[in-house]
GULOLO-215264 format. One record per residue (C-alpha): residue in three letters; x, y, z. Coordinates in steps of 0.1 Angstrom, whole numbers. Layout:
BEGIN
- ALA  X  Y  Z
...
// end
This chain:
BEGIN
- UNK  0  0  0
- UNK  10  37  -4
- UNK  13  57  18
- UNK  13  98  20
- UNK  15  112  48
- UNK  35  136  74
- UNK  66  125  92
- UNK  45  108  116
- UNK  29  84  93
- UNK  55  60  83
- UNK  43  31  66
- UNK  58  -7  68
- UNK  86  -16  92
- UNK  105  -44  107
- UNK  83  -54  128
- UNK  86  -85  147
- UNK  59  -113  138
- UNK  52  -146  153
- UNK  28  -172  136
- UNK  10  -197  159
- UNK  -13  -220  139
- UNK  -49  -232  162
- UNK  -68  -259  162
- UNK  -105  -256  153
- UNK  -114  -261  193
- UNK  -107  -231  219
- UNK  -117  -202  191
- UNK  -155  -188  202
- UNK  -157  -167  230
- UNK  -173  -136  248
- UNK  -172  -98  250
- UNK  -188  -91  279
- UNK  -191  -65  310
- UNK  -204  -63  343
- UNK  -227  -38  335
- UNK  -259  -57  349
- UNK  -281  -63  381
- UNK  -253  -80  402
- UNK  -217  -59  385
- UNK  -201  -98  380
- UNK  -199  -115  351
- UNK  -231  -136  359
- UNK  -245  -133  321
- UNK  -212  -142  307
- UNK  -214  -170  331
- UNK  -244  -184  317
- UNK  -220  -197  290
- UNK  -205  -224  312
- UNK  -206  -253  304
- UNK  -208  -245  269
- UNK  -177  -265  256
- UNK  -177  -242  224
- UNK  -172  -215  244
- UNK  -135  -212  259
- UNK  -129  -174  266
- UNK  -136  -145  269
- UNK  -129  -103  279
- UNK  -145  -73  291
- UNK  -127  -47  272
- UNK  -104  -42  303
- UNK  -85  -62  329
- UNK  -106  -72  358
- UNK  -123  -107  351
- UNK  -153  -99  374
- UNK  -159  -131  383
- UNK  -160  -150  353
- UNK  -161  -187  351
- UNK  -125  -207  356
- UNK  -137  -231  328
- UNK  -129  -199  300
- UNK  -96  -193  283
- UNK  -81  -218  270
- UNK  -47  -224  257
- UNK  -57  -235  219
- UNK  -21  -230  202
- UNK  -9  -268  184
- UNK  18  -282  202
- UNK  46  -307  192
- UNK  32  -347  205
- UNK  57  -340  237
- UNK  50  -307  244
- UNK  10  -313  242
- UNK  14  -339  266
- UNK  34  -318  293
- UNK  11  -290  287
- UNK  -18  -310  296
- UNK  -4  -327  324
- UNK  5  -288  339
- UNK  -23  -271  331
- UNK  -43  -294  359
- UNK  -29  -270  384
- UNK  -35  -237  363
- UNK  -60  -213  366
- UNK  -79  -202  341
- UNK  -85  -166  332
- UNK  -99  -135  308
- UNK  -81  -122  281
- UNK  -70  -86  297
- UNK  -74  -54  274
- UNK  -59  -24  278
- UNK  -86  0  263
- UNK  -71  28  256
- UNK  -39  52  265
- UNK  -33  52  308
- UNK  -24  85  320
- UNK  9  66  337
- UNK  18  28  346
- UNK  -12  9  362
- UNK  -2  -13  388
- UNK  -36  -29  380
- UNK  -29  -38  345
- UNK  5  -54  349
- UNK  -10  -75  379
- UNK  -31  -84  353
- UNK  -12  -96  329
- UNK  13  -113  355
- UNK  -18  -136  369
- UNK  -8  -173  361
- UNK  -28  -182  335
- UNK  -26  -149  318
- UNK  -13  -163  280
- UNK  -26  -136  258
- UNK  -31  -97  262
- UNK  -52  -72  238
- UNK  -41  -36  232
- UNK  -64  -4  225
- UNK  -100  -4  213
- UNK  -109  9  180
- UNK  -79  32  181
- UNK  -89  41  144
- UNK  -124  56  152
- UNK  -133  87  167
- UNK  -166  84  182
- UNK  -169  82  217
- UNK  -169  44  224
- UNK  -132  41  209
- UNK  -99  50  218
- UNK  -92  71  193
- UNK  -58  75  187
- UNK  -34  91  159
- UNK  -12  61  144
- UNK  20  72  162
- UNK  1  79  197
- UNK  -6  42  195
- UNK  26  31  187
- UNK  40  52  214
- UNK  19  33  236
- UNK  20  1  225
- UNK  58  3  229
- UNK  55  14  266
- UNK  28  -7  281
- UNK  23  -37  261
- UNK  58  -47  246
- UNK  78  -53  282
- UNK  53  -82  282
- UNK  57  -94  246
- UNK  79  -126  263
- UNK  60  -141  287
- UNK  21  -137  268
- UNK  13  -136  230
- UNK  1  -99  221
- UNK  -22  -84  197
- UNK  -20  -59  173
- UNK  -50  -26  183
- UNK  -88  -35  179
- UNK  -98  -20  145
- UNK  -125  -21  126
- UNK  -122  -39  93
- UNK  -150  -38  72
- UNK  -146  -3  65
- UNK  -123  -4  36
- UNK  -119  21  10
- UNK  -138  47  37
- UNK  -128  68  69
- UNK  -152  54  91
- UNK  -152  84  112
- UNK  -112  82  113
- UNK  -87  100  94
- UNK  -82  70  77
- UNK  -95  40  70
- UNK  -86  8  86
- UNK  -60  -6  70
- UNK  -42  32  64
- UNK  -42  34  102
- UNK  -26  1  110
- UNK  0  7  80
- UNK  13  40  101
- UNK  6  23  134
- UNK  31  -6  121
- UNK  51  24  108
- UNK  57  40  137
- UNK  58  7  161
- UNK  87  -8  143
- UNK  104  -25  177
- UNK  68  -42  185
- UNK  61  -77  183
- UNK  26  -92  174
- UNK  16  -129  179
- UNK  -20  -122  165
- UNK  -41  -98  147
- UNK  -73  -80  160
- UNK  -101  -67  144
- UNK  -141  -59  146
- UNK  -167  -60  121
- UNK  -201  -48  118
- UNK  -225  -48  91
- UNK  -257  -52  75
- UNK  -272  -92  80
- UNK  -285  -92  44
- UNK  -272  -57  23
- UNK  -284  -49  -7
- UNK  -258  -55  -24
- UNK  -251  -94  -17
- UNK  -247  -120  10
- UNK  -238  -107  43
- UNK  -219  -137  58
- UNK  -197  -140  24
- UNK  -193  -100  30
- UNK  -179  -110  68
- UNK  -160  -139  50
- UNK  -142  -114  28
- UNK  -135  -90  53
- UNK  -118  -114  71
- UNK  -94  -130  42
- UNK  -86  -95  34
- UNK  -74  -89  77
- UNK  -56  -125  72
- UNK  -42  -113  34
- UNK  -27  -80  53
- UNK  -13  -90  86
- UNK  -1  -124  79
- UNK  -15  -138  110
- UNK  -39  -156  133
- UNK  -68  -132  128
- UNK  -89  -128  166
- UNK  -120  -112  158
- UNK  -126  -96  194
- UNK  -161  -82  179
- UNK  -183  -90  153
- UNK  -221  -92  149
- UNK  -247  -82  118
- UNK  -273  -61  120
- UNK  -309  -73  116
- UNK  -336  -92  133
- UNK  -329  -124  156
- UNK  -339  -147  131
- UNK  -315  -134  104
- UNK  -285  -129  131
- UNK  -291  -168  138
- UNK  -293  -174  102
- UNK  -259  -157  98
- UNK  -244  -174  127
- UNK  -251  -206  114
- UNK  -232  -201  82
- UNK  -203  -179  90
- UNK  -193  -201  124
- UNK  -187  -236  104
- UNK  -164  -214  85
- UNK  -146  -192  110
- UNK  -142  -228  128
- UNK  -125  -247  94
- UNK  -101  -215  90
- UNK  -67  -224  102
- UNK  -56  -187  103
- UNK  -85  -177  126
- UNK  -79  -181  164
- UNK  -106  -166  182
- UNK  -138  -146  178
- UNK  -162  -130  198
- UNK  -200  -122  190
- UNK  -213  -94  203
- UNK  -219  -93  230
- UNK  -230  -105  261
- UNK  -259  -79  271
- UNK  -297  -87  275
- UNK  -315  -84  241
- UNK  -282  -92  227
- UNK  -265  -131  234
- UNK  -287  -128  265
- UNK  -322  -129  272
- UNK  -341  -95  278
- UNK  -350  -108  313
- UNK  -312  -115  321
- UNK  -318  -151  330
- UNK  -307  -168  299
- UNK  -295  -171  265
- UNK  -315  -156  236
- UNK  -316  -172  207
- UNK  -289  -155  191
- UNK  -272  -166  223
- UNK  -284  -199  220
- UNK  -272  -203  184
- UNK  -239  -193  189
- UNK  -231  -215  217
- UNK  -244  -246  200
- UNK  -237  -240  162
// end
């Protein structure tokens, strides 16, 4: 891709990149909060037992609670190594994926607590850092890497990190950023030359059925293109199509067989866990968007 921009919006860059290859097991999980009745993460917790679902995260770094049956470790292992892994992890706790949203004002004790918990294997950095509505991080390319380099790479050996949260099926448009997508993460990767990524994270929302074609093969495409330009295990941390229940179950029916037989894709997350969404609107169950996409 070309790239014009100032000083500060270098594109490319050495950066360093891992490939881990997954198994289809271990990849659905949650997006959740504690924003309900009891502040926990009692609806994410009406997932146990679920044996599709494996993880989740709450856009931050406490857990709230949630169940010690989520997050598992899903990369392939050598015959030997499998075998000791299995053996060890009897005696591991489980835990959430820990985010760090956005840009701390200074180093939170919390957050690298966080990601020292045993268990911890994988960290996410910076929410919709692309976007500038008020429900994203919103950061210029170069603020990013500036922080990505202080906060999350002193952890880059002891926990598998992902590149920021963007949104992906926005090509060819700003979607409210000064760039689109892909122009973003080209000057984050710029700028954050010393960083290393294990995975790559992105979000996706759309139309169920557009007008102009299929909406899981749009999703489907969106994602081959984040795989065709990072090069690696693709999480989707957020994803969901807009429409009514029955045409969200319809989509979730065809597009998670796929995400499931796509060796690049690790993890994903439909969102979310909130009543009316994956939960029912009395907060006591799953919906049947919920109930689709812990059974599909």
């Amino acid at each position: 891709m070309t790239c014009d921009g100032d000083t500060a919006e270098i594109c490319g860059g050495p950066n360093r990149l891992s490939f881990y290859e997954y198994s289809a097991t271990g990849k659905r999980g949650l997006a959740y909060n504690n924003n309900n009745p009891t502040a926990n993460a009692v609806y994410a917790n009406l997932f146990a037992g679920y044996s599709k679902i494996t993880w989740g995260y709450d856009w931050g770094f406490p857990s709230w609670g949630l169940n010690s049956s989520f997050e598992l470790y899903v990369s392939l292992l050598a015959p030997l190594q499998l075998l000791q892994f299995i053996v060890a992890s009897k005696s591991i706790p489980k835990s959430s994926v820990p985010m760090l949203w956005g840009l701390p004002s200074g180093t939170d004790s919390d957050w690298t607590a966080a990601v020292e918990t045993t268990g911890t294997k994988n960290i996410l950095g910076f929410n919709e850092p692309d976007l500038t509505y008020s429900g994203s991080s919103n950061m210029l390319p170069q603020a990013a890497a500036d922080g990505f380099e202080t906060y999350l790479e002193p952890f880059s050996d002891i926990v598998k990190v992902g590149t920021p949260n963007v949104l992906w099926n926005n090509l060819g448009s700003s979607s409210g950023g000064d760039y689109d997508s892909a122009q973003w993460t080209e000057y984050f990767l710029g700028n954050c030359t010393s960083c290393h990524f294990n995975f790559a994270c992105i979000h996706y929302y759309a139309d169920c059925d557009p007008s102009n074609g299929n909406g899981a093969a749009w999703f489907e495409g969106n994602v081959t293109n984040a795989y065709s330009f990072f090069k690696l295990p693709i999480w989707i941390t957020e994803f969901q199509c807009y429409g009514t229940d029955a045409q969200q179950v319809a989509f979730l029916q065809e597009v998670l067989p796929w995400l499931d037989s796509q060796s690049y894709v690790a993890r994903y997350a439909y969102f979310g866990v909130f009543e009316g969404y994956l939960v029912n609107a009395n907060g006591n169950g799953l919906s049947d968007i919920g109930e689709a996409y812990a059974t599909t």
